[in-house]
C-alpha positions as CSV (number, residue, x, y, z in Angstrom):
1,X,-38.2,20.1,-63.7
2,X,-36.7,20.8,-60.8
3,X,-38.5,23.6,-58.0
4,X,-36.4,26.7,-57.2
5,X,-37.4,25.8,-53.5
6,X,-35.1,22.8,-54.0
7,X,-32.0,24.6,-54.0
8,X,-30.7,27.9,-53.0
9,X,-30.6,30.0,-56.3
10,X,-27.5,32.0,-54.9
11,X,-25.9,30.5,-51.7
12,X,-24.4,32.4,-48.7
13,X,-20.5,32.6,-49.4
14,X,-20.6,32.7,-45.4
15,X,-23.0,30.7,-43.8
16,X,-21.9,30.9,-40.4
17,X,-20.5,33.9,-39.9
18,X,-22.0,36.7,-37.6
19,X,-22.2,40.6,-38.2
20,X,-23.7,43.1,-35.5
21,X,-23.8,46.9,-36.3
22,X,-24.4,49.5,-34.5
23,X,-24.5,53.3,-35.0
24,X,-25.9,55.8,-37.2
25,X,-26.1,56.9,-40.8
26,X,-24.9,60.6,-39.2
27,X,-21.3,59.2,-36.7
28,X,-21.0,56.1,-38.8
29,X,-20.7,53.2,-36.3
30,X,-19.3,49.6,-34.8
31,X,-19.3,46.4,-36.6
32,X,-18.8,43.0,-34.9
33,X,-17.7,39.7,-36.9
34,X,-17.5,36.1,-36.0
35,X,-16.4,33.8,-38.5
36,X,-14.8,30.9,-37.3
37,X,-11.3,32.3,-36.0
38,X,-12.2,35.8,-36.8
39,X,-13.9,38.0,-34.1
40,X,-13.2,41.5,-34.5
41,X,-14.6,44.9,-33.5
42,X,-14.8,47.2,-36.7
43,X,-14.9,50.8,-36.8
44,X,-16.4,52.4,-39.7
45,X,-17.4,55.7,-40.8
46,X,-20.8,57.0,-41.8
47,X,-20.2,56.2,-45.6
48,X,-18.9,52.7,-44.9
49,X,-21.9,52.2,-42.1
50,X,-24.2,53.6,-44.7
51,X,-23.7,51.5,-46.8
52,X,-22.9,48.7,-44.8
53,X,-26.9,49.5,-42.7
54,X,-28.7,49.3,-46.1
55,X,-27.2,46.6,-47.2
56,X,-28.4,44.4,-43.9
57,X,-31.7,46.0,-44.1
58,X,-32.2,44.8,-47.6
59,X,-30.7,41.0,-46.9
60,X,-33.5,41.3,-43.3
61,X,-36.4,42.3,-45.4
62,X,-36.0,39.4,-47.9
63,X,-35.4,37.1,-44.8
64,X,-38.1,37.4,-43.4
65,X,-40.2,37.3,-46.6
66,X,-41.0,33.2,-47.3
67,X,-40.1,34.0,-50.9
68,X,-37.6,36.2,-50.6
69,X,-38.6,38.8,-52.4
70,X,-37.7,36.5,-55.0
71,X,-37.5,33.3,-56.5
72,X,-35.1,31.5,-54.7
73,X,-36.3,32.2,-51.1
74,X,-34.1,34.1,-48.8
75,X,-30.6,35.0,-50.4
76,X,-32.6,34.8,-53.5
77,X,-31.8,37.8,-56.3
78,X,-34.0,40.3,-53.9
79,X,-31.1,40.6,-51.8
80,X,-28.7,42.2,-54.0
81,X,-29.0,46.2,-54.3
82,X,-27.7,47.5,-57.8
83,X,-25.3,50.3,-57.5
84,X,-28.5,52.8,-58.8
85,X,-30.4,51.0,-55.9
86,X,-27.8,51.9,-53.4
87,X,-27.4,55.5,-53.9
88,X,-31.5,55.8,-54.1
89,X,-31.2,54.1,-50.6
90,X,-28.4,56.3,-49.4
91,X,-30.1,59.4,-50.5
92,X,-32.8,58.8,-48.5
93,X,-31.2,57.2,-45.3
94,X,-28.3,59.5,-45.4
95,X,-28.7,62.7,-47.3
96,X,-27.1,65.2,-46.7
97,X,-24.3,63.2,-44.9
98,X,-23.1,60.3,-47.6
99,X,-22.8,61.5,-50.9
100,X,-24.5,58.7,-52.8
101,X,-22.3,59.1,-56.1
102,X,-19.6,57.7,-54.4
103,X,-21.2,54.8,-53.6
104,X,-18.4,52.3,-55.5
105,X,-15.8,53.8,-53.3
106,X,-17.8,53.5,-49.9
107,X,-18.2,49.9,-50.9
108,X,-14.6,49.4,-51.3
109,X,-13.6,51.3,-48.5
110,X,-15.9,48.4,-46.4
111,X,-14.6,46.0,-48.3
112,X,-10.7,47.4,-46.6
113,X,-12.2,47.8,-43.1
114,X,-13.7,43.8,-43.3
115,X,-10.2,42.7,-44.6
116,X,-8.5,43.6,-41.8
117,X,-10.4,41.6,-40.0
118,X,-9.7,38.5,-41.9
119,X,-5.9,39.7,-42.0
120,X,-5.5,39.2,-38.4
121,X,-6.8,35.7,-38.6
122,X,-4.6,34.7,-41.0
123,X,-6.6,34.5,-44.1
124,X,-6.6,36.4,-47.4
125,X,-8.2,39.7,-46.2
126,X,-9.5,40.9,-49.5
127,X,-10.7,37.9,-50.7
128,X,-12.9,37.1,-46.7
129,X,-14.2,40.6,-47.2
130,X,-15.3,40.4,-51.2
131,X,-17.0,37.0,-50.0
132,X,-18.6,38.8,-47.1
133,X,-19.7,41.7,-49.2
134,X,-20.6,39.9,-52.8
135,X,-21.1,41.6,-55.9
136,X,-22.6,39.9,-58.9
137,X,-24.4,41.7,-61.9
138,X,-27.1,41.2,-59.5
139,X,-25.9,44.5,-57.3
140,X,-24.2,44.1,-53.9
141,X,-25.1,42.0,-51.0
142,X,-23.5,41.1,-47.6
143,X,-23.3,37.1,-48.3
144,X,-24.6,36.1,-44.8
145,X,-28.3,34.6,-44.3
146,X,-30.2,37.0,-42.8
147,X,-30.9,35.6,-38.9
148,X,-27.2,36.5,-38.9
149,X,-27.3,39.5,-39.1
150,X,-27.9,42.3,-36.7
151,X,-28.3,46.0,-36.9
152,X,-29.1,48.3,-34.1
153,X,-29.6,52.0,-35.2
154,X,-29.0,54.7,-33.2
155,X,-30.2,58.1,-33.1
């Protein structure tokens, strides 16, 4: 039998790409990405940041937990947020501000913003961004290990 520590239970569709964000839950914010040929400045609103901010805090606080929060170790199935998981999160991050019903459309409306980045660089847009921002039966997760990630709130 072979040990779940042996192989990455669900691998990183982007290893090596880079995301910073920065804002808050209330303006919405700037996102940076690096990925190979893609370096772009992304502006997205408080939904999209929303969204976009809970999802890197979930993927940071099964980083830095040895077993992920999970089997599998970091990028295990504890970095995935079900849809119900999501609007719990945005409820209490962003109430008042984010409606967390629309939490499907938010998602999507990322998914647009990151596909211009990849666009620009000459790859399939949509496809970059649904590997950047996965979605599995698991939930949602931005597909990038979690020392790659940065998130500065402000407020």
């Amino acid at each position: 039998m072979t040990s779940t520590a042996a192989f990455e239970l669900f691998p990183y569709r982007l290893p090596k790409a880079e995301f910073w964000l920065f804002g808050s839950f209330s303006d919405g914010g700037v996102g940076v990405v690096r990925d190979g040929d893609i370096e772009q400045n992304l502006h997205f609103g408080p939904a999209q940041f929303a969204v976009l901010a809970i999802l890197v805090m979930a993927a940071q606080r099964t980083g830095s937990d040895p077993a992920g929060g999970s089997p599998g170790g970091p990028g295990g199935p504890g970095a995935f947020l079900s849809v119900r998981r999501l609007k719990q999160e945005l409820a209490r991050h962003a109430d008042g501000i984010v409606d967390p019903e629309y939490v499907v459309r938010n998602v999507f409306r990322a998914r647009e913003t990151l596909a211009s980045a990849g666009a620009e660089a000459g790859l399939d847009g949509h496809g970059w961004s649904r590997m950047f921002l996965e979605s599995t039966p698991l939930g949602y997760r931005v597909s990038l290990p979690p020392e790659n990630l940065h998130l500065r709130l402000l407020e």
